[in-house]
mmCIF file of the N, C-alpha and C atoms, coordinates in Angstrom:
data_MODEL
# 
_entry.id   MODEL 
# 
loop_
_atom_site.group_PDB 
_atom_site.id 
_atom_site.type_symbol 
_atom_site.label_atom_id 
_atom_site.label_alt_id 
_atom_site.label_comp_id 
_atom_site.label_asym_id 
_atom_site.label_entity_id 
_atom_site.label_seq_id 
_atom_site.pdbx_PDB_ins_code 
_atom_site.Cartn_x 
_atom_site.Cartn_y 
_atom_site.Cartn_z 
_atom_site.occupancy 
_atom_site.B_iso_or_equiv 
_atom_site.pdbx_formal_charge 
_atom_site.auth_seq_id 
_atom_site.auth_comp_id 
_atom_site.auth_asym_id 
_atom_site.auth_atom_id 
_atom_site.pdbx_PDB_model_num 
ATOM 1   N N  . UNK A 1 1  ? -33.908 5.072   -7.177 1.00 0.00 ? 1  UNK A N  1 
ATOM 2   C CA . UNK A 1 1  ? -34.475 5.695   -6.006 1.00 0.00 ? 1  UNK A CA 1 
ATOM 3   C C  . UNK A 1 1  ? -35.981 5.438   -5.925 1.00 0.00 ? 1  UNK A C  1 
ATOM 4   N N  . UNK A 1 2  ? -36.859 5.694   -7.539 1.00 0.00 ? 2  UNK A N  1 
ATOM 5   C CA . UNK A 1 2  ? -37.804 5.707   -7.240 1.00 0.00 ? 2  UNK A CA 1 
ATOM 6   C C  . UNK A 1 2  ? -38.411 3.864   -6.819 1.00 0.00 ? 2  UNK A C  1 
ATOM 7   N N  . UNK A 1 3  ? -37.572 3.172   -7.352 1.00 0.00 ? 3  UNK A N  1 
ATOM 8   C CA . UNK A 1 3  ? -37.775 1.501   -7.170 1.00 0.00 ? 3  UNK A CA 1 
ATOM 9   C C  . UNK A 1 3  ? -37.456 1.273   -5.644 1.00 0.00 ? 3  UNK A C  1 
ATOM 10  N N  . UNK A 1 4  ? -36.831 1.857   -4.873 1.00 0.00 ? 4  UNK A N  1 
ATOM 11  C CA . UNK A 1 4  ? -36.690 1.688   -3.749 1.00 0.00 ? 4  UNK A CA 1 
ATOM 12  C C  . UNK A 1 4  ? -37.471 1.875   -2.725 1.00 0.00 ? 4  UNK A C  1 
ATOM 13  N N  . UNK A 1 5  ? -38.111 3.461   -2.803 1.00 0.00 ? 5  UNK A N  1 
ATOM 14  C CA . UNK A 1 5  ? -39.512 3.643   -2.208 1.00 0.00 ? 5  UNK A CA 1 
ATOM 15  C C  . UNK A 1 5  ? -40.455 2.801   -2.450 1.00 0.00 ? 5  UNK A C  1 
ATOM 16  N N  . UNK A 1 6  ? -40.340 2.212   -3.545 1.00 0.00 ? 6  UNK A N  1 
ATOM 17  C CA . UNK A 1 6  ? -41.718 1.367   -4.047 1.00 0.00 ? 6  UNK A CA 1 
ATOM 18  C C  . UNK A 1 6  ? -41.533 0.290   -3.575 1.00 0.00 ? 6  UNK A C  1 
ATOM 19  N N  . UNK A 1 7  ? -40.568 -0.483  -3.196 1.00 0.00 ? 7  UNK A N  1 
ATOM 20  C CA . UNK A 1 7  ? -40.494 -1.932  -2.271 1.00 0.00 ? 7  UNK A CA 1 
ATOM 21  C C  . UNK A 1 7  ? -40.269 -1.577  -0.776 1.00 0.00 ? 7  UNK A C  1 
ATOM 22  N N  . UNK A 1 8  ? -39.808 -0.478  -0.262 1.00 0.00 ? 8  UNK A N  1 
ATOM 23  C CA . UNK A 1 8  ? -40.469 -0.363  0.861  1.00 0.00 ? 8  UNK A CA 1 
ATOM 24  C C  . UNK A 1 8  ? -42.159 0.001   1.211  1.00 0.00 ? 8  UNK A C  1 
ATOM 25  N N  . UNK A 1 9  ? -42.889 0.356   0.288  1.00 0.00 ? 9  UNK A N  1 
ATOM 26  C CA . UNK A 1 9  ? -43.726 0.649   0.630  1.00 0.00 ? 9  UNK A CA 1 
ATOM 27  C C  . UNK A 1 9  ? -44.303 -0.425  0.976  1.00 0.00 ? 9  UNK A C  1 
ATOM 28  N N  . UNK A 1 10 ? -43.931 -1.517  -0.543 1.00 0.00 ? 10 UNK A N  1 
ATOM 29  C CA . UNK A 1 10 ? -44.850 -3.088  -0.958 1.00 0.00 ? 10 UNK A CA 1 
ATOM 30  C C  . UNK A 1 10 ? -44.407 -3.370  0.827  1.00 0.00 ? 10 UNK A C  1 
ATOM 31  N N  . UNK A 1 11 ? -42.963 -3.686  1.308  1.00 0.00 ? 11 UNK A N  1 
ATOM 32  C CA . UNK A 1 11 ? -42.886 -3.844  2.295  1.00 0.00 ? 11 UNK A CA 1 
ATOM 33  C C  . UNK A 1 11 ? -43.480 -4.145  3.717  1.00 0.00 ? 11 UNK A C  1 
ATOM 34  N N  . UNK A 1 12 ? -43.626 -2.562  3.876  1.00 0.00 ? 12 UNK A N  1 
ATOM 35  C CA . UNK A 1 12 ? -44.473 -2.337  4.899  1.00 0.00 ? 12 UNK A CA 1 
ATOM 36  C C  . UNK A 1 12 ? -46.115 -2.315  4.553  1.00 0.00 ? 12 UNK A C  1 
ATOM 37  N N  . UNK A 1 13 ? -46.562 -2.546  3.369  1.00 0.00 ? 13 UNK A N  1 
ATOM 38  C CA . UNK A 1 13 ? -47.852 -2.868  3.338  1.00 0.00 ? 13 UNK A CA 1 
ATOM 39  C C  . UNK A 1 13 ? -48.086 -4.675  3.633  1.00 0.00 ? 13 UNK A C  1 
ATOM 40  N N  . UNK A 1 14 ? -47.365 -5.321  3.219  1.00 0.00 ? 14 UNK A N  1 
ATOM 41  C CA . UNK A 1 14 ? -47.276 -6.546  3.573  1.00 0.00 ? 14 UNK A CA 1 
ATOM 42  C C  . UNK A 1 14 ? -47.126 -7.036  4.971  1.00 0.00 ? 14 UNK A C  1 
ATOM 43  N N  . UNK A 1 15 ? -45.881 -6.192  5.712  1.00 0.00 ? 15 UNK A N  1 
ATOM 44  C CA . UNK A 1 15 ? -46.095 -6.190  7.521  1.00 0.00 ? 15 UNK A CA 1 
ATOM 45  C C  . UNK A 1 15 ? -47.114 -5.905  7.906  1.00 0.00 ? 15 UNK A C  1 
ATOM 46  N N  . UNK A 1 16 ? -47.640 -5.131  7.431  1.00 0.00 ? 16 UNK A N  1 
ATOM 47  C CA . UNK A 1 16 ? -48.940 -4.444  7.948  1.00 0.00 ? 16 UNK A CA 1 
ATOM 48  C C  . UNK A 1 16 ? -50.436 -5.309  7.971  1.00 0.00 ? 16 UNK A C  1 
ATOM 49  N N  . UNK A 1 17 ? -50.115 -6.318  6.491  1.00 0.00 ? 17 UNK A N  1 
ATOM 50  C CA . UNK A 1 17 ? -50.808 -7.209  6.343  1.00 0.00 ? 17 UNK A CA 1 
ATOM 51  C C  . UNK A 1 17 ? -51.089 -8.176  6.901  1.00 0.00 ? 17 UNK A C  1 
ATOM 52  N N  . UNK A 1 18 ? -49.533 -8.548  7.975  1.00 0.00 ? 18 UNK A N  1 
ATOM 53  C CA . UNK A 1 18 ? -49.414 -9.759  8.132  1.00 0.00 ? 18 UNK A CA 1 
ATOM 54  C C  . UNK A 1 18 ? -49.686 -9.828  9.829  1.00 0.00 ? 18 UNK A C  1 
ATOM 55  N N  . UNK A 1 19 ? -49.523 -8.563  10.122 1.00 0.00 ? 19 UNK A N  1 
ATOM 56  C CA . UNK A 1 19 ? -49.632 -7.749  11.523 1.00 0.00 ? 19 UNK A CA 1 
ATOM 57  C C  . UNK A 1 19 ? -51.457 -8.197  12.022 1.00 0.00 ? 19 UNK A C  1 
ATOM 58  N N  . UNK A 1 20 ? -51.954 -7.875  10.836 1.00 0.00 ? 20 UNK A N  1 
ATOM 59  C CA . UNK A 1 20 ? -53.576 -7.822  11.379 1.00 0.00 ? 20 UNK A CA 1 
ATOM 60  C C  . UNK A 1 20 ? -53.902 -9.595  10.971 1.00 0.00 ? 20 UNK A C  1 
ATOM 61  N N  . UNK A 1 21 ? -53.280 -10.221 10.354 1.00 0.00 ? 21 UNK A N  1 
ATOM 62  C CA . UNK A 1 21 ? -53.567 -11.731 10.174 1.00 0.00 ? 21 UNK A CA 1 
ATOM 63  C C  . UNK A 1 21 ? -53.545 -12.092 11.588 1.00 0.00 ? 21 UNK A C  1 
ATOM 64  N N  . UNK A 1 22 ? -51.638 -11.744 12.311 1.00 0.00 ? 22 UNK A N  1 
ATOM 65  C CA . UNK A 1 22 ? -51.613 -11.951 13.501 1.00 0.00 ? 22 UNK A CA 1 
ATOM 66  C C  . UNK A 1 22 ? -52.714 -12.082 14.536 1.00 0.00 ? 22 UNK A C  1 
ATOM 67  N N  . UNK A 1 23 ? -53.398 -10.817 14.110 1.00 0.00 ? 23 UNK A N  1 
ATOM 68  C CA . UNK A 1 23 ? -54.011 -10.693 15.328 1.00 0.00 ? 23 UNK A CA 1 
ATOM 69  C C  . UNK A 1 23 ? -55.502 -11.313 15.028 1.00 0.00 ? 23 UNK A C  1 
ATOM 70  N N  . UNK A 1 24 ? -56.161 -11.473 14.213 1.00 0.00 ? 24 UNK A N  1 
ATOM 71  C CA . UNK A 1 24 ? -57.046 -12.205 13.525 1.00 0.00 ? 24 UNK A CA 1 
ATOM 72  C C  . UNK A 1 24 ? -56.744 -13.693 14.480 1.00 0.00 ? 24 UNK A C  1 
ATOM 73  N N  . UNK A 1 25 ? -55.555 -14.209 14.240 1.00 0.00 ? 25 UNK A N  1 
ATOM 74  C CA . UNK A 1 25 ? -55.067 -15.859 14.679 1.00 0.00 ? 25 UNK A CA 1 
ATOM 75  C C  . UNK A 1 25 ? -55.595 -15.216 16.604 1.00 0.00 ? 25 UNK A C  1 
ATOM 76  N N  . UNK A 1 26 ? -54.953 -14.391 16.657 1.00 0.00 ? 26 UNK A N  1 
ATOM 77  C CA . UNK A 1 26 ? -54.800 -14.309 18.480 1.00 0.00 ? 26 UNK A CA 1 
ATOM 78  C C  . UNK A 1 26 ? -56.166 -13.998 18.640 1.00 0.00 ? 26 UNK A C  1 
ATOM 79  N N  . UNK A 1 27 ? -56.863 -13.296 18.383 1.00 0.00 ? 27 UNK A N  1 
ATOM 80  C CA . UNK A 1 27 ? -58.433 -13.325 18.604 1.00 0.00 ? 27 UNK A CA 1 
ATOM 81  C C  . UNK A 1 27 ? -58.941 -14.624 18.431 1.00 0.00 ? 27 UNK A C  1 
ATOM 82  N N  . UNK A 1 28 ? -59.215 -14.977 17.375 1.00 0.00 ? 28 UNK A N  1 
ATOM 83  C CA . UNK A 1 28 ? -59.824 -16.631 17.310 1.00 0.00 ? 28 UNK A CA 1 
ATOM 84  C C  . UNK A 1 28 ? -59.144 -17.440 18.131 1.00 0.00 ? 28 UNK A C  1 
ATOM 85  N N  . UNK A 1 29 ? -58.052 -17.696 18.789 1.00 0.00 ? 29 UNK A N  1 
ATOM 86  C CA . UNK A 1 29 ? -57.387 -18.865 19.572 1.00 0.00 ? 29 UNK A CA 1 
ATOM 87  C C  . UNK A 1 29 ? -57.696 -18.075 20.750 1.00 0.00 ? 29 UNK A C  1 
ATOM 88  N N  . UNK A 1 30 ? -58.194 -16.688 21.460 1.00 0.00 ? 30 UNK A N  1 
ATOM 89  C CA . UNK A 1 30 ? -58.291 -16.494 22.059 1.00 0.00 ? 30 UNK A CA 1 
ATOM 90  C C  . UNK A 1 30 ? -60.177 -17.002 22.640 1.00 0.00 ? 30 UNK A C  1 
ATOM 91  N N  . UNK A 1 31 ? -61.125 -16.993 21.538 1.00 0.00 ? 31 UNK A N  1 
ATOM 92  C CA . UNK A 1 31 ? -62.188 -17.476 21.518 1.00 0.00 ? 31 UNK A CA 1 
ATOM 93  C C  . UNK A 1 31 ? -62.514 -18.588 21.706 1.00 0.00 ? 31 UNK A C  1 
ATOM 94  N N  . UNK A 1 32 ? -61.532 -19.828 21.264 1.00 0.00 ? 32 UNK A N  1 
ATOM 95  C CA . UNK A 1 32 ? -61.892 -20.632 21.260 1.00 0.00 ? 32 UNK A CA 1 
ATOM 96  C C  . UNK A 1 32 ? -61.031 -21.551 22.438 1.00 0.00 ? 32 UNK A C  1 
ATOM 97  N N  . UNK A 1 33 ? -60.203 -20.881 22.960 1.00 0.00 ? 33 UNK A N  1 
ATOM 98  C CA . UNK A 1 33 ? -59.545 -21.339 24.098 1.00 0.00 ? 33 UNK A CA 1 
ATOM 99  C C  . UNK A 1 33 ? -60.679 -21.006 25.386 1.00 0.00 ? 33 UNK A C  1 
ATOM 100 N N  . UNK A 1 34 ? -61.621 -20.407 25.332 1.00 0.00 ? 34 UNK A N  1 
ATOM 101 C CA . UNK A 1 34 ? -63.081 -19.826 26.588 1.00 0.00 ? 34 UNK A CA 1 
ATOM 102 C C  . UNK A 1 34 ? -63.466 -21.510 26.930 1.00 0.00 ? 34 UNK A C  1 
ATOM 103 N N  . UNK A 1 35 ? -63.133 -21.801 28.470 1.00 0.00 ? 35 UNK A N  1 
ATOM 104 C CA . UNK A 1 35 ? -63.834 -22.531 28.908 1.00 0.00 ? 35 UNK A CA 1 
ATOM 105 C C  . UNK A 1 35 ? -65.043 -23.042 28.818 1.00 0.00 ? 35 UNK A C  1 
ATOM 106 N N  . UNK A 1 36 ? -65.734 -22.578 28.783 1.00 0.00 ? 36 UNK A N  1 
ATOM 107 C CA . UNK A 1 36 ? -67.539 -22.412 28.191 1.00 0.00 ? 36 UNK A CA 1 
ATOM 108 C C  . UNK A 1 36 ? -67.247 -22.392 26.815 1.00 0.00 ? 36 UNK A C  1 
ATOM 109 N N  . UNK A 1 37 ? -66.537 -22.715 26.051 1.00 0.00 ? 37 UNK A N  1 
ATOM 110 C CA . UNK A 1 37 ? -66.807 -23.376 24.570 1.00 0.00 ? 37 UNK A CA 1 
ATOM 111 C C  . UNK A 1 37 ? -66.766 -24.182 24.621 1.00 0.00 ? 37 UNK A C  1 
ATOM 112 N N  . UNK A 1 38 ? -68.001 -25.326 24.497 1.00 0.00 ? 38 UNK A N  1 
ATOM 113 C CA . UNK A 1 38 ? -68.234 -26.305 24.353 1.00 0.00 ? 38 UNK A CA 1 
ATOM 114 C C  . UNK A 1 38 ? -69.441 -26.930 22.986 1.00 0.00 ? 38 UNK A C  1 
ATOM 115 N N  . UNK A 1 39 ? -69.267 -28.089 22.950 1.00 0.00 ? 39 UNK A N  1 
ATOM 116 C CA . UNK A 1 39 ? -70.379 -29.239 21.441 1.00 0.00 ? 39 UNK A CA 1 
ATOM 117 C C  . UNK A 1 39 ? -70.630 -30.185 22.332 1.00 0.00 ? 39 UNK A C  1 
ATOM 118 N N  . UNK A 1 40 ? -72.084 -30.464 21.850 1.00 0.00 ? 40 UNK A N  1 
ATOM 119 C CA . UNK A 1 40 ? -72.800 -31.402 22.692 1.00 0.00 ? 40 UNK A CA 1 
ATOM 120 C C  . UNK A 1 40 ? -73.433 -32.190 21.826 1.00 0.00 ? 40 UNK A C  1 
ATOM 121 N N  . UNK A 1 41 ? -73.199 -33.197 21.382 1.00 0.00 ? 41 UNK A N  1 
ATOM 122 C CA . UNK A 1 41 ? -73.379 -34.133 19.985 1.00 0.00 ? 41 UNK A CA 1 
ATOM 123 C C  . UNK A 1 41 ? -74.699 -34.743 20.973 1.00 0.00 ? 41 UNK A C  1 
ATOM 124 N N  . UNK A 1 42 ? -75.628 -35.221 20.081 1.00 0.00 ? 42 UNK A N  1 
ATOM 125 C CA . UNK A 1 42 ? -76.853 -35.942 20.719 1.00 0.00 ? 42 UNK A CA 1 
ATOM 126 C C  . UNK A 1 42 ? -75.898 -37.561 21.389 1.00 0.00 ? 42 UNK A C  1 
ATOM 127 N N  . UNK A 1 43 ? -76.481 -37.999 22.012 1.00 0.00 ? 43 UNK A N  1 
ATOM 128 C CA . UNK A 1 43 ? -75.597 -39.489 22.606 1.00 0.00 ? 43 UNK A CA 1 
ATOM 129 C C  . UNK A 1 43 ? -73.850 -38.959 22.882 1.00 0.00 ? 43 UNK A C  1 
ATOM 130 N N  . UNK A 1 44 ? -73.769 -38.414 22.967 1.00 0.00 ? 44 UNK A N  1 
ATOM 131 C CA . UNK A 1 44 ? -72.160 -38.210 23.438 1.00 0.00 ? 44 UNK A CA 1 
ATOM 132 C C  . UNK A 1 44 ? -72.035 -36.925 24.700 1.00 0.00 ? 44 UNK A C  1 
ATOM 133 N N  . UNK A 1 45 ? -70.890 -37.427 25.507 1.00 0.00 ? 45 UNK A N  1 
ATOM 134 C CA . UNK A 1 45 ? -70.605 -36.202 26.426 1.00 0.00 ? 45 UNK A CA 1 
ATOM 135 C C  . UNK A 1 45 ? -70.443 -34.776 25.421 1.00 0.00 ? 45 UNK A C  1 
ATOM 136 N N  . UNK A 1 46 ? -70.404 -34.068 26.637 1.00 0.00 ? 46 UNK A N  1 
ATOM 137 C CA . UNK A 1 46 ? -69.967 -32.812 25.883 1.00 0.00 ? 46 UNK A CA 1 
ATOM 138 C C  . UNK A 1 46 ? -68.842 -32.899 25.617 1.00 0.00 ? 46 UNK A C  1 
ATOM 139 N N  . UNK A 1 47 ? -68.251 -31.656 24.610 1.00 0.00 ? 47 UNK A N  1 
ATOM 140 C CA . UNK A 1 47 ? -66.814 -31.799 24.604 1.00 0.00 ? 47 UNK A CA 1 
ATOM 141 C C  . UNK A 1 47 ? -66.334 -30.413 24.215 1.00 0.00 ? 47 UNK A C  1 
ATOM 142 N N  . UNK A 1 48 ? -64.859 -29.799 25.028 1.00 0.00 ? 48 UNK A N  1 
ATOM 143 C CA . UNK A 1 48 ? -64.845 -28.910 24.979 1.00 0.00 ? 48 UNK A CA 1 
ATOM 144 C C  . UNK A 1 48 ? -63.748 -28.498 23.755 1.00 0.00 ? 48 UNK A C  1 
ATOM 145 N N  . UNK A 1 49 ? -64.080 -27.760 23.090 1.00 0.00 ? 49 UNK A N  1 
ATOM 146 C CA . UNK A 1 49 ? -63.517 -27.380 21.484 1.00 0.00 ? 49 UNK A CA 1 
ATOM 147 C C  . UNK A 1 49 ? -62.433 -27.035 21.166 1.00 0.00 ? 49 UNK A C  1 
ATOM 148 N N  . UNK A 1 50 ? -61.961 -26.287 22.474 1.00 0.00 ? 50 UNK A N  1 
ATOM 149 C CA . UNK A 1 50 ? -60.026 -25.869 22.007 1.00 0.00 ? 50 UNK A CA 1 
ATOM 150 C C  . UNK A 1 50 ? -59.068 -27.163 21.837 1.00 0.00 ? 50 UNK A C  1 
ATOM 151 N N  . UNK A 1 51 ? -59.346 -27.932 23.092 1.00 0.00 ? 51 UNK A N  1 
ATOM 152 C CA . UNK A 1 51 ? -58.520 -29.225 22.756 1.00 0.00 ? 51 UNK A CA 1 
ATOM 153 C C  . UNK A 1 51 ? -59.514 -30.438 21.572 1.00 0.00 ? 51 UNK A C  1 
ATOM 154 N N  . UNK A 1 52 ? -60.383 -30.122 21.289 1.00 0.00 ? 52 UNK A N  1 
ATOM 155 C CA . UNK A 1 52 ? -60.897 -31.118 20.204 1.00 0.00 ? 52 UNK A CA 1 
ATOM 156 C C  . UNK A 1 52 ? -60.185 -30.715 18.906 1.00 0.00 ? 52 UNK A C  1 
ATOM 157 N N  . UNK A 1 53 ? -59.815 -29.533 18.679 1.00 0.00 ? 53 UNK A N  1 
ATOM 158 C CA . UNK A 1 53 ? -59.611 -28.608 17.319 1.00 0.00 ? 53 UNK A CA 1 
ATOM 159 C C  . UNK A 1 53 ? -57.921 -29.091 17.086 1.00 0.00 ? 53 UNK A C  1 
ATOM 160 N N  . UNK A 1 54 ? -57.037 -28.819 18.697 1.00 0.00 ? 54 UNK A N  1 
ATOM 161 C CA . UNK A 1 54 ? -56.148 -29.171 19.240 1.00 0.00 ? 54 UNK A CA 1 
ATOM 162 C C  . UNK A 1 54 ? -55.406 -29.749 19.955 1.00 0.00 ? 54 UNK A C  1 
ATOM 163 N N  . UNK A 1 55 ? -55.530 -31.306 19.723 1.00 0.00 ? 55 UNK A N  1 
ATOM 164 C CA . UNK A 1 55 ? -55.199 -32.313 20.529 1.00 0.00 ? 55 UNK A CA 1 
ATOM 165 C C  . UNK A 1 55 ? -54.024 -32.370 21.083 1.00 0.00 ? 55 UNK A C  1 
ATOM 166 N N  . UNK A 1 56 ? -52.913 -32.120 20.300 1.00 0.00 ? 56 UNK A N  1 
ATOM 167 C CA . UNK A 1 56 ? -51.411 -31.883 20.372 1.00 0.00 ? 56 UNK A CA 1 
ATOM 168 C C  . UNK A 1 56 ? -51.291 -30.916 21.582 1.00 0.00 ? 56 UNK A C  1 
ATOM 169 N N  . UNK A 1 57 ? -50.896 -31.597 22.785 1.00 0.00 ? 57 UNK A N  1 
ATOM 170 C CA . UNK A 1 57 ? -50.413 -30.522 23.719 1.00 0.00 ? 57 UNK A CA 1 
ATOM 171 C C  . UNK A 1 57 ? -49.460 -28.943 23.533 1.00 0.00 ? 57 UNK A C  1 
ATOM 172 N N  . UNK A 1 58 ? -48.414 -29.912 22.724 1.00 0.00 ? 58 UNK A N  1 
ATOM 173 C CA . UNK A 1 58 ? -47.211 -28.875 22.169 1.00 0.00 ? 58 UNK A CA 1 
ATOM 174 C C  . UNK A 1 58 ? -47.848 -28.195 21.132 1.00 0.00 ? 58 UNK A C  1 
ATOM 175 N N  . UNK A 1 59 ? -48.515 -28.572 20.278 1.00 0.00 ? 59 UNK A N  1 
ATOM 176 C CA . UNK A 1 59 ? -49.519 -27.702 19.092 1.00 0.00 ? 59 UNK A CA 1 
ATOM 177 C C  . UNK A 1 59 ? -49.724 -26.471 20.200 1.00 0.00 ? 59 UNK A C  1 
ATOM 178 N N  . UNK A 1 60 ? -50.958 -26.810 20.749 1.00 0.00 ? 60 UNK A N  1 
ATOM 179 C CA . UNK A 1 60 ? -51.678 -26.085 21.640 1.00 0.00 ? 60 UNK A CA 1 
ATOM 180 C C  . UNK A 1 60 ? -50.583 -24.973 22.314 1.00 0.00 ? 60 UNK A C  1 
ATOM 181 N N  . UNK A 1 61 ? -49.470 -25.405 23.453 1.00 0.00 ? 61 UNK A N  1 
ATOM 182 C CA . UNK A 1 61 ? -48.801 -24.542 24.063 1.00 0.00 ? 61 UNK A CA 1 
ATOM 183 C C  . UNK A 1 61 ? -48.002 -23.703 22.982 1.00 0.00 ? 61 UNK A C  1 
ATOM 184 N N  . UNK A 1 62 ? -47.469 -24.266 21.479 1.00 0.00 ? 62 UNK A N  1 
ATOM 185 C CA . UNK A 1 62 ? -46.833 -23.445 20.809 1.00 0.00 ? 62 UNK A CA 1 
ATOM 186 C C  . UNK A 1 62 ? -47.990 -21.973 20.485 1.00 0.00 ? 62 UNK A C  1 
ATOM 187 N N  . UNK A 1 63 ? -49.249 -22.578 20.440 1.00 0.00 ? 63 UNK A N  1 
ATOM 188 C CA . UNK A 1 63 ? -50.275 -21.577 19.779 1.00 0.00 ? 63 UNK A CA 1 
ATOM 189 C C  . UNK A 1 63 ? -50.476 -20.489 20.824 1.00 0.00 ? 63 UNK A C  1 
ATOM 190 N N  . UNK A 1 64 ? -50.820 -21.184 21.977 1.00 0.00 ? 64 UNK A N  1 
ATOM 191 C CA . UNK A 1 64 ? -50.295 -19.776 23.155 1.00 0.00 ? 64 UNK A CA 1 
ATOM 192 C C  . UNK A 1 64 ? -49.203 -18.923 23.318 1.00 0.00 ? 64 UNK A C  1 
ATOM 193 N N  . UNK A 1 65 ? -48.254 -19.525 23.375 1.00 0.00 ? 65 UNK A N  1 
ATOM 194 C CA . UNK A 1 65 ? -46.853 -19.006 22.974 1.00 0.00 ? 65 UNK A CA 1 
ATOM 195 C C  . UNK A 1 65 ? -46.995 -17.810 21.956 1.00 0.00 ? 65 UNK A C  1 
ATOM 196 N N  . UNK A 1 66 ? -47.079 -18.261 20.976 1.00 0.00 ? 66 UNK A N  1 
ATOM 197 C CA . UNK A 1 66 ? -47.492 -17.159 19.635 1.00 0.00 ? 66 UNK A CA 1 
ATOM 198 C C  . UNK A 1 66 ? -48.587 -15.774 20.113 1.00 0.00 ? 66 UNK A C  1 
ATOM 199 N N  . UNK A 1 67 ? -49.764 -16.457 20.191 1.00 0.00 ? 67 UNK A N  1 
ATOM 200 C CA . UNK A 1 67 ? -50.724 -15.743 21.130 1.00 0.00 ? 67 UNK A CA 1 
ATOM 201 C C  . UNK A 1 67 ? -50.111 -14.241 21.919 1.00 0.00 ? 67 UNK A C  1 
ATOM 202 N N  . UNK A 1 68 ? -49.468 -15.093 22.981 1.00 0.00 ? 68 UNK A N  1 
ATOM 203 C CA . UNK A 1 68 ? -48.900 -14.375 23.806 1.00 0.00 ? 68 UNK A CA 1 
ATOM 204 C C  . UNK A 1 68 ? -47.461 -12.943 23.418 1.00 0.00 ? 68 UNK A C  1 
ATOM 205 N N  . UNK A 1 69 ? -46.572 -14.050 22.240 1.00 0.00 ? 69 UNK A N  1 
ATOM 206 C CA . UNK A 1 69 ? -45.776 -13.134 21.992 1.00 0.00 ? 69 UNK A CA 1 
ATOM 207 C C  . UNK A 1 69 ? -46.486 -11.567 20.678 1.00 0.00 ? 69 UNK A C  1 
ATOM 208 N N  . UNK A 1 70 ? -47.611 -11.808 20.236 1.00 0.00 ? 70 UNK A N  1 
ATOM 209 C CA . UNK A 1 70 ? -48.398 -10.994 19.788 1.00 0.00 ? 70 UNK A CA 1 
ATOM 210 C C  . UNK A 1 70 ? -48.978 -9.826  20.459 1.00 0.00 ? 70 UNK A C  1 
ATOM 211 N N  . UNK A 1 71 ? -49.682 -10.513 21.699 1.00 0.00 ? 71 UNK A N  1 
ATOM 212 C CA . UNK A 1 71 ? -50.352 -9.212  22.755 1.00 0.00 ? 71 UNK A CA 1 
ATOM 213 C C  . UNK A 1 71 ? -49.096 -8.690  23.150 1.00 0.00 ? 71 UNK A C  1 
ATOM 214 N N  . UNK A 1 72 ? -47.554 -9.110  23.663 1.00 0.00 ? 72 UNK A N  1 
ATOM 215 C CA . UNK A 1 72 ? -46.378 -8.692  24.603 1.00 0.00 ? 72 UNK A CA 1 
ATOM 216 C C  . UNK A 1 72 ? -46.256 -7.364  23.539 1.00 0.00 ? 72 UNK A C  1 
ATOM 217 N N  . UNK A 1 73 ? -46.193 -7.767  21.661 1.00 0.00 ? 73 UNK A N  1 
ATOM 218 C CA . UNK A 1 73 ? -45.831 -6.872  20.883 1.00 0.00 ? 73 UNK A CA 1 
ATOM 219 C C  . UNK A 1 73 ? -46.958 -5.594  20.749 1.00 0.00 ? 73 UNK A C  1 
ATOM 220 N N  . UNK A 1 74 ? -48.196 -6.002  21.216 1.00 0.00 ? 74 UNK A N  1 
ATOM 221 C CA . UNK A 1 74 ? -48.860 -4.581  21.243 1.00 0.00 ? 74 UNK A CA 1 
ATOM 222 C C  . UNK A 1 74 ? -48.909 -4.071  22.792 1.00 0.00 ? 74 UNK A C  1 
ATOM 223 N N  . UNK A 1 75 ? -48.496 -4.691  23.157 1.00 0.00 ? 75 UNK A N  1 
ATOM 224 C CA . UNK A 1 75 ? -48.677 -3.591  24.505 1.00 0.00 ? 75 UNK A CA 1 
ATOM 225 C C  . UNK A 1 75 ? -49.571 -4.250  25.633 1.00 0.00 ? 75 UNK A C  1 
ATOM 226 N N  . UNK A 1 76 ? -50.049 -5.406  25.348 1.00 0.00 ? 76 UNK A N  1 
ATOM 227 C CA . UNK A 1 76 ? -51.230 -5.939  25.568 1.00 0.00 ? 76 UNK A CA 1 
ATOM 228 C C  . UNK A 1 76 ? -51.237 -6.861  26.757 1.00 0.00 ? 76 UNK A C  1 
ATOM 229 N N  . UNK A 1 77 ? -51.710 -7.155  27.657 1.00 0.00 ? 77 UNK A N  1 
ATOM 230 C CA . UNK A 1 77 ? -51.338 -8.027  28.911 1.00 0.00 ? 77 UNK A CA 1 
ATOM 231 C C  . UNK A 1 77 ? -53.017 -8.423  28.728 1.00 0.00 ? 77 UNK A C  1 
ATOM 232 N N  . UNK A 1 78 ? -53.127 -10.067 28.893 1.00 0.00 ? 78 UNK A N  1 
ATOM 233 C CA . UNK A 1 78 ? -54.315 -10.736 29.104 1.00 0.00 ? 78 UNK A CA 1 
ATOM 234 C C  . UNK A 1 78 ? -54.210 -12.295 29.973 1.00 0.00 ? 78 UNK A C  1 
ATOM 235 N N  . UNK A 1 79 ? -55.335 -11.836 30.637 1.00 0.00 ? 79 UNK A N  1 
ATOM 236 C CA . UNK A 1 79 ? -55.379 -12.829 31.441 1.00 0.00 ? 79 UNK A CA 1 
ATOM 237 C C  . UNK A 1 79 ? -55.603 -14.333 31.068 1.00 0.00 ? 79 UNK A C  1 
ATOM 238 N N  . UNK A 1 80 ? -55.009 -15.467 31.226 1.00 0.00 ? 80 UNK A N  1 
ATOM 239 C CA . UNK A 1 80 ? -55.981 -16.336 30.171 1.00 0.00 ? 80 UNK A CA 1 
ATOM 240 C C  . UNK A 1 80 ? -55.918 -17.938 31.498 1.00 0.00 ? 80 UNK A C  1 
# 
């Protein structure tokens, strides 16, 4: 009994862990997806950083995807 409480706890301390990583990822992809993030190398155009970081279209749309199914799980509606 008492081993049982104790791996649910490990459990849900680990969801809990993995809950705020989540959202750690959805904040930063949410930052760096901002139009106005841009690098301006001396001699080169500018260039804007979400797709430099993320060239892969499908990369990219899977990372929104994720993104998205994160805010749906808190409650969260954002415009993007």
């Amino acid at each position: 009994m008492e081993d049982d409480i104790q791996r649910r706890e490990r459990s849900d301390k680990e969801d809990s862990e993995w809950a705020e990583k989540h959202e750690r990822l959805a904040s930063q992809l949410l930052k760096l997806r901002s139009p106005g993030l841009t690098i301006e190398l001396p001699g080169l155009p500018a260039t804007t950083l979400y797709p430099s970081i993320f060239p892969d279209g499908k990369l990219r749309e899977a990372l929104e995807t994720l993104r998205c199914q994160i805010e749906c799980q808190q409650n969260r509606v954002l415009a993007t």
